[in-house]
VOKOLKOL-618010 format. One record per residue (C-alpha): residue number from 1; residue in three letters; x, y, z. Coordinates in steps of 0.1 Angstrom, whole numbers. Each point is the difference from the previous one (the first is absolute). Layout:
BEGIN
<rec seq="NUM" type="Ala" px="X" py="Y" pz="Z"/>
...
END
This chain:
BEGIN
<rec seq="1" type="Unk" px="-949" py="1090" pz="-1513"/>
<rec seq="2" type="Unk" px="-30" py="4" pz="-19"/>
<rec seq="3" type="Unk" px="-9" py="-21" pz="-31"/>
<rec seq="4" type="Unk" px="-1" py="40" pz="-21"/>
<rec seq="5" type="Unk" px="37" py="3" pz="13"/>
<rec seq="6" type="Unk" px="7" py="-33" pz="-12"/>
<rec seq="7" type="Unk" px="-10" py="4" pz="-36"/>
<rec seq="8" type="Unk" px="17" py="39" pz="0"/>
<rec seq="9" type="Unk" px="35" py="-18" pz="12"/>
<rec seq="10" type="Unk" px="-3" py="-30" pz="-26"/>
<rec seq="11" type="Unk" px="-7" py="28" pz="-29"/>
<rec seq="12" type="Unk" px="32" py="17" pz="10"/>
<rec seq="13" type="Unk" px="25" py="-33" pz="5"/>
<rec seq="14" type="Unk" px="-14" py="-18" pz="-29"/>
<rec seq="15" type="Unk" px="9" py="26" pz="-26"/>
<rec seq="16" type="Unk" px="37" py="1" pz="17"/>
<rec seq="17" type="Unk" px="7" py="-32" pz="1"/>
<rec seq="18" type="Unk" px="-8" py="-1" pz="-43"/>
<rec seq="19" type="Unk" px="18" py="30" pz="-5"/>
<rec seq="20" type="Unk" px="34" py="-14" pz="24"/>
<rec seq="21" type="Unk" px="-6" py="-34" pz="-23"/>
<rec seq="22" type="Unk" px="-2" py="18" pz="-35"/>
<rec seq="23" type="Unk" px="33" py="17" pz="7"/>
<rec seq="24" type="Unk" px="23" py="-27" pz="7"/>
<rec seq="25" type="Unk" px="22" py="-2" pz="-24"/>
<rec seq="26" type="Unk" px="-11" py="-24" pz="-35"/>
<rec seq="27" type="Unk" px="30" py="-25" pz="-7"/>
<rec seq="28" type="Unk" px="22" py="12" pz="-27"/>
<rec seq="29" type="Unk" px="-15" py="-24" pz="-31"/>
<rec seq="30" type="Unk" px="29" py="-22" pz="-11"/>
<rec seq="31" type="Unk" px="20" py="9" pz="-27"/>
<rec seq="32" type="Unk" px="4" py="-20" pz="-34"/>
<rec seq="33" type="Unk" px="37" py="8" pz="-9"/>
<rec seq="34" type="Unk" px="2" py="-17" pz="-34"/>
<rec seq="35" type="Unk" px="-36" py="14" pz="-15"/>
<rec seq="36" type="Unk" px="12" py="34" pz="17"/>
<rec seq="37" type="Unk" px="33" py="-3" pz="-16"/>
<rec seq="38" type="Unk" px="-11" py="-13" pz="-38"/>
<rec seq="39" type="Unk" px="-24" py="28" pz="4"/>
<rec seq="40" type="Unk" px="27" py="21" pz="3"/>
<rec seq="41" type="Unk" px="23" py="-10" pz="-23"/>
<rec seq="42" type="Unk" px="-25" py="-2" pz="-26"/>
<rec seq="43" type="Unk" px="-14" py="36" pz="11"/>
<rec seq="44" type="Unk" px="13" py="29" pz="-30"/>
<rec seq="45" type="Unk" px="19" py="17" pz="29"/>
<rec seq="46" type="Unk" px="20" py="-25" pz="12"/>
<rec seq="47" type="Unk" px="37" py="0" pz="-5"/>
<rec seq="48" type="Unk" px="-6" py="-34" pz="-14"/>
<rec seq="49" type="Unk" px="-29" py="18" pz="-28"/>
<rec seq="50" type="Unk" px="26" py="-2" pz="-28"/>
<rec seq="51" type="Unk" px="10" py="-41" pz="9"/>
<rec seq="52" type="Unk" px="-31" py="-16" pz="-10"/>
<rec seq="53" type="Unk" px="0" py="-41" pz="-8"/>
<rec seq="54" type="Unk" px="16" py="2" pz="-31"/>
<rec seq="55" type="Unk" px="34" py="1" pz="-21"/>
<rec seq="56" type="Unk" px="36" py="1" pz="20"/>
<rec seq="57" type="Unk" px="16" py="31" pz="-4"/>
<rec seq="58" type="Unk" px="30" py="-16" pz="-17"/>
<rec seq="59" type="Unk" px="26" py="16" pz="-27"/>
<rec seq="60" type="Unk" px="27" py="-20" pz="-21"/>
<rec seq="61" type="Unk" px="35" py="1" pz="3"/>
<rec seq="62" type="Unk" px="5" py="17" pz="-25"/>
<rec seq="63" type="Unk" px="-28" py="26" pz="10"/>
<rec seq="64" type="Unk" px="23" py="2" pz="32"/>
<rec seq="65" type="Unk" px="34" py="6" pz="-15"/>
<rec seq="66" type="Unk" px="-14" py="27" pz="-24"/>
<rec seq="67" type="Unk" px="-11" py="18" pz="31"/>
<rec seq="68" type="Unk" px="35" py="-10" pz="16"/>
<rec seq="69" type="Unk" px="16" py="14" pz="-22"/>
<rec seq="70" type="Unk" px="-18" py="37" pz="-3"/>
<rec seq="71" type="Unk" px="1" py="-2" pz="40"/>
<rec seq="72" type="Unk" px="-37" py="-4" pz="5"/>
<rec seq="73" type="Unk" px="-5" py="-26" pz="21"/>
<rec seq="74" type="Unk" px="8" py="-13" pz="34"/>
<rec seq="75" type="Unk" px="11" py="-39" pz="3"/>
<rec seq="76" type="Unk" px="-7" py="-16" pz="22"/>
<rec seq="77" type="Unk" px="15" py="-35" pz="5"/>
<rec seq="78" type="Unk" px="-16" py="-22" pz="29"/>
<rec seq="79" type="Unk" px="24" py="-32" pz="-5"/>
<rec seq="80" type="Unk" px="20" py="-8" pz="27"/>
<rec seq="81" type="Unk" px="29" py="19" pz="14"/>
<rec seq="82" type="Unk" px="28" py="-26" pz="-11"/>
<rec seq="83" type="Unk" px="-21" py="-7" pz="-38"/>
<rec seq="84" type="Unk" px="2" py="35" pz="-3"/>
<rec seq="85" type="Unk" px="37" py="6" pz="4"/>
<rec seq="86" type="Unk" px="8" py="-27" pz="-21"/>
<rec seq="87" type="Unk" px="-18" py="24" pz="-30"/>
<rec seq="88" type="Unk" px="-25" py="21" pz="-3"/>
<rec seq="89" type="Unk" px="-12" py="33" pz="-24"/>
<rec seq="90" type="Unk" px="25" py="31" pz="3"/>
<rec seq="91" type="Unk" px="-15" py="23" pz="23"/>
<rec seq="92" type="Unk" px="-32" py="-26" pz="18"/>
<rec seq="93" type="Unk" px="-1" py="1" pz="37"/>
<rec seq="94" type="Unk" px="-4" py="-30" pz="18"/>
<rec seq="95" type="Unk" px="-24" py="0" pz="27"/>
<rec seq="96" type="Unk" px="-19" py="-29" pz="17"/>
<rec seq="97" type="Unk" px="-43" py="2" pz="-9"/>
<rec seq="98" type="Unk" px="-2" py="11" pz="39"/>
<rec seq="99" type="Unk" px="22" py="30" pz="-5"/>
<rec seq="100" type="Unk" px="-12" py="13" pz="-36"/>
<rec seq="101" type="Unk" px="-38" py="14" pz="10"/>
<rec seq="102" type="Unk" px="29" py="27" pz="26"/>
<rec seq="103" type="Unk" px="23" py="4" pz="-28"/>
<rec seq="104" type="Unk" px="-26" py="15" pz="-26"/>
<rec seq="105" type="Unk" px="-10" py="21" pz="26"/>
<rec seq="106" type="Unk" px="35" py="14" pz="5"/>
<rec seq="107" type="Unk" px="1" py="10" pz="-37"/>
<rec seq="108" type="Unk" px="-2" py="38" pz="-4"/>
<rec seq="109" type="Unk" px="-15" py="-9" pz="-31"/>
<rec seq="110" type="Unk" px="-3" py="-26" pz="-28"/>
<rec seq="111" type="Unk" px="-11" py="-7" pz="-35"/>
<rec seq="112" type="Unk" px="-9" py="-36" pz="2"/>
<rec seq="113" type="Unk" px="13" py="-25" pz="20"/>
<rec seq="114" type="Unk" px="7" py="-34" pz="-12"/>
<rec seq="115" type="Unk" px="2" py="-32" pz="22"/>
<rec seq="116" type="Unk" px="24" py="-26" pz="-12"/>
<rec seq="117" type="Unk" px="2" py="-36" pz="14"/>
<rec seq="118" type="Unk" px="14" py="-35" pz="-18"/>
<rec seq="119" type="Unk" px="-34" py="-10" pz="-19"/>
<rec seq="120" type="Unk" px="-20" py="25" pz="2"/>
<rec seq="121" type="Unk" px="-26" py="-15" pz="25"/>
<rec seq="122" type="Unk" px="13" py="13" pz="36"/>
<rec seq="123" type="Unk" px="-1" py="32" pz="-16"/>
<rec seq="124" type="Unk" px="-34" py="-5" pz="-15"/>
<rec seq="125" type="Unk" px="-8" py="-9" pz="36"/>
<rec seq="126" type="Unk" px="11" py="32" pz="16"/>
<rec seq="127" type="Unk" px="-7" py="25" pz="-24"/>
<rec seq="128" type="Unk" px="-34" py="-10" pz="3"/>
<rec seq="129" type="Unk" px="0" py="4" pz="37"/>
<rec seq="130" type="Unk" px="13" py="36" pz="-8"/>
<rec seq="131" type="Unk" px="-26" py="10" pz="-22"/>
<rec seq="132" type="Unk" px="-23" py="-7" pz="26"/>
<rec seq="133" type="Unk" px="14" py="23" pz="21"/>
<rec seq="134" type="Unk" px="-4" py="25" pz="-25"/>
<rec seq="135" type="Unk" px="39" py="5" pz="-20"/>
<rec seq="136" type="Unk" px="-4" py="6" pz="-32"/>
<rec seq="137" type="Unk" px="27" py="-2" pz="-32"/>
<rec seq="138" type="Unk" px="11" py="-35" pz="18"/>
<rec seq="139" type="Unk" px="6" py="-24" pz="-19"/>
<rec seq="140" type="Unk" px="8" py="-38" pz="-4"/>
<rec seq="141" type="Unk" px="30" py="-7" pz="-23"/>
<rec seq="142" type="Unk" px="-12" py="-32" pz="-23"/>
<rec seq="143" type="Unk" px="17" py="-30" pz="3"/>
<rec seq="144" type="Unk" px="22" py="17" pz="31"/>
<rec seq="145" type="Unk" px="37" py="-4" pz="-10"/>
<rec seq="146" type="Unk" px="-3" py="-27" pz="-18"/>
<rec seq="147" type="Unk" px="-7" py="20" pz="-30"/>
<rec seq="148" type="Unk" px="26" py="26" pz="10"/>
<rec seq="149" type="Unk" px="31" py="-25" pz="-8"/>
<rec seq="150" type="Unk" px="4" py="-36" pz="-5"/>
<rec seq="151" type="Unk" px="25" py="1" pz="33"/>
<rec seq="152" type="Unk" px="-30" py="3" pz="16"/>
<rec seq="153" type="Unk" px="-26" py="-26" pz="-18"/>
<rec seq="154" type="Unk" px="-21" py="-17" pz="24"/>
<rec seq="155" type="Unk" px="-29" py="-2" pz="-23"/>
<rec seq="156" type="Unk" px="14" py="-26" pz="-25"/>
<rec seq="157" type="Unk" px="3" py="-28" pz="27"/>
<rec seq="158" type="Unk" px="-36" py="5" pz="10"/>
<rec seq="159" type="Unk" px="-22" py="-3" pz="-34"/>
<rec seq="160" type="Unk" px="-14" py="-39" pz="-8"/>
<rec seq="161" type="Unk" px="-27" py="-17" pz="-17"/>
<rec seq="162" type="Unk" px="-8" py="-28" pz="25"/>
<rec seq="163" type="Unk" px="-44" py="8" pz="8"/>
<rec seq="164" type="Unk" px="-23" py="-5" pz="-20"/>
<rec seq="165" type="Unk" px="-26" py="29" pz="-2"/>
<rec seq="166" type="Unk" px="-41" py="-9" pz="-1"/>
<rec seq="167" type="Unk" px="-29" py="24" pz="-18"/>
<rec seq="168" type="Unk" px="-26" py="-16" pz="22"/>
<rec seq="169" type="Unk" px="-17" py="30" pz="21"/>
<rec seq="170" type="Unk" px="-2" py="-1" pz="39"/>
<rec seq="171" type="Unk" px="-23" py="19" pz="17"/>
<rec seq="172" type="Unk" px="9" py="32" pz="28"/>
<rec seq="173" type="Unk" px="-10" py="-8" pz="31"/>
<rec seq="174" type="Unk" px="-28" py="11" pz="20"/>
<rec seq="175" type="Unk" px="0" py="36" pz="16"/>
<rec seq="176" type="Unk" px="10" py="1" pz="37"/>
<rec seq="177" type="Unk" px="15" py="24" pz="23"/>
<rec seq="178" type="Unk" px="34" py="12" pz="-3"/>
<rec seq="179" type="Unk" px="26" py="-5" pz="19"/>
<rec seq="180" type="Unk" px="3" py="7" pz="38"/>
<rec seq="181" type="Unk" px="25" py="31" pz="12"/>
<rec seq="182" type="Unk" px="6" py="11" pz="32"/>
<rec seq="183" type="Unk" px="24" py="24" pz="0"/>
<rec seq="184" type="Unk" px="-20" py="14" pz="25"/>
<rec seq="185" type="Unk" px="2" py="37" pz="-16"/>
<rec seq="186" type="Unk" px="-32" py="14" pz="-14"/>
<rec seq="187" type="Unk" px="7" py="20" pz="-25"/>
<rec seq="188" type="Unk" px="7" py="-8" pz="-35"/>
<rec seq="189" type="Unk" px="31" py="19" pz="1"/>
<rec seq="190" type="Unk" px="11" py="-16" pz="30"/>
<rec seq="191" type="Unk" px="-8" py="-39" pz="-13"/>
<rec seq="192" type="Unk" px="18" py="9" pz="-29"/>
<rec seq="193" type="Unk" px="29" py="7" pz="16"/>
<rec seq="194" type="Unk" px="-1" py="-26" pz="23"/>
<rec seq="195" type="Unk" px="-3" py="-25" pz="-31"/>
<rec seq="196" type="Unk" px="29" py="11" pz="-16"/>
<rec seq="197" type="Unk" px="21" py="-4" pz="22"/>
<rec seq="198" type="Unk" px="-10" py="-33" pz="6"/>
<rec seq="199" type="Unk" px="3" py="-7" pz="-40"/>
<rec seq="200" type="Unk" px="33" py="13" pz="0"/>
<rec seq="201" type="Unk" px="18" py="-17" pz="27"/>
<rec seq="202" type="Unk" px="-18" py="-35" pz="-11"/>
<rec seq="203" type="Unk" px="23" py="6" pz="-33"/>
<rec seq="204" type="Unk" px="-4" py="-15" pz="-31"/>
<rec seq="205" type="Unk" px="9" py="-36" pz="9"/>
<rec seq="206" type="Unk" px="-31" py="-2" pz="19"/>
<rec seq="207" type="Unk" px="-23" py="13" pz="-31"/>
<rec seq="208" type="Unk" px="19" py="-17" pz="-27"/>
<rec seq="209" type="Unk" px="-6" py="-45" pz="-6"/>
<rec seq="210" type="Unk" px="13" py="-21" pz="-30"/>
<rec seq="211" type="Unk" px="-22" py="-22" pz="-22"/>
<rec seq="212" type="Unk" px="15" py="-29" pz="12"/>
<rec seq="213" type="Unk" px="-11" py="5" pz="36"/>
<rec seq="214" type="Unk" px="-31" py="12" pz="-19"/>
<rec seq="215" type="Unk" px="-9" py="-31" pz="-18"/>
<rec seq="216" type="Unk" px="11" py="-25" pz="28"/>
<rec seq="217" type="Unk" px="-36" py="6" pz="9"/>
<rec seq="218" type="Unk" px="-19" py="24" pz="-18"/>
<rec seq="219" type="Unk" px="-31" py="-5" pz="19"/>
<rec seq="220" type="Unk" px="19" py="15" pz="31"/>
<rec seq="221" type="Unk" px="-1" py="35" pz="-19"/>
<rec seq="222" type="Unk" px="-31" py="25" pz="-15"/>
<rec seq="223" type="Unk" px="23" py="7" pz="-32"/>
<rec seq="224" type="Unk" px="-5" py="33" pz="-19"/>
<rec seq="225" type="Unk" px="1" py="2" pz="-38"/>
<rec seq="226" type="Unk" px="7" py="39" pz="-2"/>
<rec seq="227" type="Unk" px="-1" py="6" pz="-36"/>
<rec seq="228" type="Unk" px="-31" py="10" pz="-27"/>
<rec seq="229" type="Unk" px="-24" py="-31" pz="-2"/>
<rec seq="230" type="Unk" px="9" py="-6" pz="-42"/>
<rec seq="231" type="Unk" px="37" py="-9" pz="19"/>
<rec seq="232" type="Unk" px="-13" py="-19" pz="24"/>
<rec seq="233" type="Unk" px="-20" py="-23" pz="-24"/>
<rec seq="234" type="Unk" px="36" py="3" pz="-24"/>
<rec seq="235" type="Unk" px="27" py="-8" pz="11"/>
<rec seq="236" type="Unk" px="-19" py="-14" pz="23"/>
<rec seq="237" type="Unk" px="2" py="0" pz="39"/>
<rec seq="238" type="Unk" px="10" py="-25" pz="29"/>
<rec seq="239" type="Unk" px="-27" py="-24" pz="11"/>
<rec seq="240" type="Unk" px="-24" py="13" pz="22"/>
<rec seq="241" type="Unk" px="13" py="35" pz="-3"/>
<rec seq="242" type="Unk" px="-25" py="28" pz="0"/>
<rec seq="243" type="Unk" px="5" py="29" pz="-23"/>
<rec seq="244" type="Unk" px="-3" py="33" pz="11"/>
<rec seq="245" type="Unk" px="-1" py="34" pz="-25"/>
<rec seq="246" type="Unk" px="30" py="21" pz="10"/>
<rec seq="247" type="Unk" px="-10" py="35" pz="11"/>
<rec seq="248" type="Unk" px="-36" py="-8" pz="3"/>
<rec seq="249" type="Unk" px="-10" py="-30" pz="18"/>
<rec seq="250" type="Unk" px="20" py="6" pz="37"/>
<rec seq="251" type="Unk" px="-18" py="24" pz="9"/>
<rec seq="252" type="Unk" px="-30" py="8" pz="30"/>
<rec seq="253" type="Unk" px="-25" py="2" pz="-26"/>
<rec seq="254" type="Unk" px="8" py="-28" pz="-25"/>
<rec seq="255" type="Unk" px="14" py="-32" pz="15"/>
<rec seq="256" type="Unk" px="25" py="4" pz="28"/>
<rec seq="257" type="Unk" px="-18" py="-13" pz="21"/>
<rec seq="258" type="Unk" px="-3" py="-36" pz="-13"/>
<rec seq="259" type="Unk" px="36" py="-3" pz="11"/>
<rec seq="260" type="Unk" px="1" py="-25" pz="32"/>
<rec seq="261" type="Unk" px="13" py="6" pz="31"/>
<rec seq="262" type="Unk" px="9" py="-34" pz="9"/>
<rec seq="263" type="Unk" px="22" py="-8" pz="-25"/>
<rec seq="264" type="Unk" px="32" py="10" pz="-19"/>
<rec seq="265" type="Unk" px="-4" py="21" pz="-28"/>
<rec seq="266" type="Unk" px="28" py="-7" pz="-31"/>
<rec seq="267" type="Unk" px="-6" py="29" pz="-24"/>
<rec seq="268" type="Unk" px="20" py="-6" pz="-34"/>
<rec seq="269" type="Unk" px="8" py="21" pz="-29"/>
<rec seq="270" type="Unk" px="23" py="-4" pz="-29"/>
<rec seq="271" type="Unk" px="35" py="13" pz="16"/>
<rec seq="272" type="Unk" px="-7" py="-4" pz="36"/>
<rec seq="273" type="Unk" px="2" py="39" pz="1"/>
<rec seq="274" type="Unk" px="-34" py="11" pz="-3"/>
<rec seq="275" type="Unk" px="-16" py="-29" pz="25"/>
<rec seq="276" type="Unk" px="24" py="12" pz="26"/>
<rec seq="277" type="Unk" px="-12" py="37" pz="-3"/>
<rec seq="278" type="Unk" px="-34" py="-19" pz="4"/>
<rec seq="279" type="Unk" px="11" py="-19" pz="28"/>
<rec seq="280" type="Unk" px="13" py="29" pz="23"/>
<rec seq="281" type="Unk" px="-37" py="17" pz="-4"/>
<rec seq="282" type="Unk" px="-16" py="-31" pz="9"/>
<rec seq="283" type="Unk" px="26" py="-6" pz="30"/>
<rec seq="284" type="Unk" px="-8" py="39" pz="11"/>
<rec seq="285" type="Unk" px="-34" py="-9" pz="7"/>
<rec seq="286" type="Unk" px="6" py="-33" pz="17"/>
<rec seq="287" type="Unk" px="3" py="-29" pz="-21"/>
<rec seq="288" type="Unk" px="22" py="-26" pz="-6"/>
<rec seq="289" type="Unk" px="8" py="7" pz="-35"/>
<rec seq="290" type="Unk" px="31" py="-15" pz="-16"/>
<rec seq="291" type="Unk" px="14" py="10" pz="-36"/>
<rec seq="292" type="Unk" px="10" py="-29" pz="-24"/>
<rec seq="293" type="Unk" px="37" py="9" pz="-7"/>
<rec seq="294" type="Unk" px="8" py="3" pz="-31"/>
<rec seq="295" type="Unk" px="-40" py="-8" pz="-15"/>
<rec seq="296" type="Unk" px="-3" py="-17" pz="-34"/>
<rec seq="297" type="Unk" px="33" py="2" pz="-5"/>
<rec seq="298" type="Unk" px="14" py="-27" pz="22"/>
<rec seq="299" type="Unk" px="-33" py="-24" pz="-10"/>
<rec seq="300" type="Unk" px="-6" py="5" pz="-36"/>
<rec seq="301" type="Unk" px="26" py="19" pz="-16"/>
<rec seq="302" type="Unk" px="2" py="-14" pz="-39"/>
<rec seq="303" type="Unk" px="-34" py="8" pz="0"/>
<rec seq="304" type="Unk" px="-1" py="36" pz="3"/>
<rec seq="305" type="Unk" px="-9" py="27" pz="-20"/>
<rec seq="306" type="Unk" px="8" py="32" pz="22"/>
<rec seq="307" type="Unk" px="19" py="10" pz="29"/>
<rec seq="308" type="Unk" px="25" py="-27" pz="-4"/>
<rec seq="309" type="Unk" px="32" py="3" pz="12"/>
<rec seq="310" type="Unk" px="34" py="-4" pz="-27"/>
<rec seq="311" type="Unk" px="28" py="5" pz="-4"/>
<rec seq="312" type="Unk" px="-2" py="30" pz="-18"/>
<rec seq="313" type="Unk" px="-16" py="15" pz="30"/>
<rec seq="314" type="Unk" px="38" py="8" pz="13"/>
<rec seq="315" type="Unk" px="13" py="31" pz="-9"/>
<rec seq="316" type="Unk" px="36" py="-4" pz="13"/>
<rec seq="317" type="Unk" px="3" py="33" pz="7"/>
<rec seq="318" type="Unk" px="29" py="11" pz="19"/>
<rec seq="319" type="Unk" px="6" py="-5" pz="37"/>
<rec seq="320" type="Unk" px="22" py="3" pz="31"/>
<rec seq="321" type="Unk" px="14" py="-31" pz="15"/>
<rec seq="322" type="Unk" px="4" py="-36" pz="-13"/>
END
């Protein structure tokens, strides 16, 4: 062959070989579920858009039996099958928090749907977990039914000045990554899902702690002050907690992610309500985020100012059972 053939059949294979090479196939660039799904949730056209960081969606008793009693509201009661038959608000369903996301969906139609538990918490919990999945008019019932009747008082047992509170400030942590997922879809949609499922059949056992297993070693825990700073300063806070704003500072582009992922988080509140709704966003996106049952109350009730249970909190409003 001569050395003018050579060159003509290197020209021709040399270009094939970088086109066959360029068109293999570029692997699929791995997926970061919990950015993608924060993203999401955070995004204005989300189901979640309406959720935000902030407030529990959370009526009184006595809001409740108004609406009882002009038929414009759906209760739901998520206490157990046998607690439930012993008494429970004329007309409530029982349901188990597995089976209550199928039951709204089996309503032809609704006004507003209120979820009823013993303190308030579990449904704090789960009503949060449904407004991220987009149902609105759900609310938690405050103080669960507790506040309903004094047959049912599990609040009373559970308040107790026994911590003392600091003002000293402690620093957030450092900005890292958050949490890893692997659900292994790759949509936002599809993580979400995924996620709340997992949330749900964990329960609220698994994202609920008491202050006593709290302060057996505080340093085991990243603890969340999640009220206004002034509040955090007065009353006062648990040493070494870190305060957090509610609705602002858990978010992509303010200070979520100074939350580690190496430790437990114990987010507390006043009533233990409003940490849990915060603890079942945090647990959606992967981490180990416990609420403080029953908050200030059980550590520094005589000296509160707001939000404290009493007993005027019962209603004793009329019931079936017991």
């Amino acid at each position: 062959m001569t050395k003018t053939k050579v060159w003509i059949l290197a020209i021709l294979i040399v270009p094939f070989f970088m086109v066959s090479c360029n068109t293999e196939e570029d692997p699929p660039a791995e997926v970061n579920e919990a950015e993608l799904l924060v993203e999401w949730m955070e995004s204005p056209t989300s189901p979640a858009a309406d959720y935000g960081n902030g407030g529990l969606a959370i009526k009184s008793a006595e809001a409740v039996h108004t609406l009882d009693e002009a038929d414009q509201v759906t209760i739901i009661d998520i206490r157990s099958a046998a607690d439930f038959a012993d008494g429970h608000i004329d007309g409530a369903v029982n349901k188990t928090p597995a089976e209550v996301r199928d039951y709204i969906d089996g309503l032809a139609s609704y006004n507003e749907i209120s979820i009823v538990c013993y303190t308030g918490q579990t449904a704090g919990w789960l009503t949060s977990l449904l407004q991220l999945a987009g149902y609105k008019d759900v609310y938690a019932m405050k103080f669960g039914m507790s506040s309903w009747h004094a047959d049912f008082d599990k609040w009373s047992g559970n308040t107790a000045t026994i911590r003392d509170f600091v003002a000293d400030v402690s620093p957030k942590g450092d900005e890292t990554e958050l949490p890893s997922l692997s659900t292994g879809f790759e949509t936002a949609e599809e993580i979400f899902d995924a996620r709340w499922d997992v949330v749900l059949a964990e329960g609220f056992g698994a994202a609920a702690i008491s202050n006593s297993d709290v302060y057996d070693n505080l340093s085991n825990y990243y603890i969340i002050n999640y009220w206004p700073n002034a509040e955090y300063l007065d009353p006062g806070h648990i040493q070494g907690a870190i305060q957090y704003t509610p609705s602002e500072d858990l978010k992509l582009n303010a200070f979520l992610k100074t939350l580690p992922t190496d430790k437990t988080i114990v987010v507390y509140c006043y009533t233990g309500q409003n940490s849990a709704r915060v603890a079942a966003y945090l647990r959606m996106i992967g981490y180990d985020a416990k609420s403080l049952k029953f908050g200030a109350n059980g550590m520094i009730y005589d000296d509160m100012t707001k939000s404290q249970w009493s007993a005027g909190a019962i209603m004793g409003y009329d019931h079936t059972g017991m």
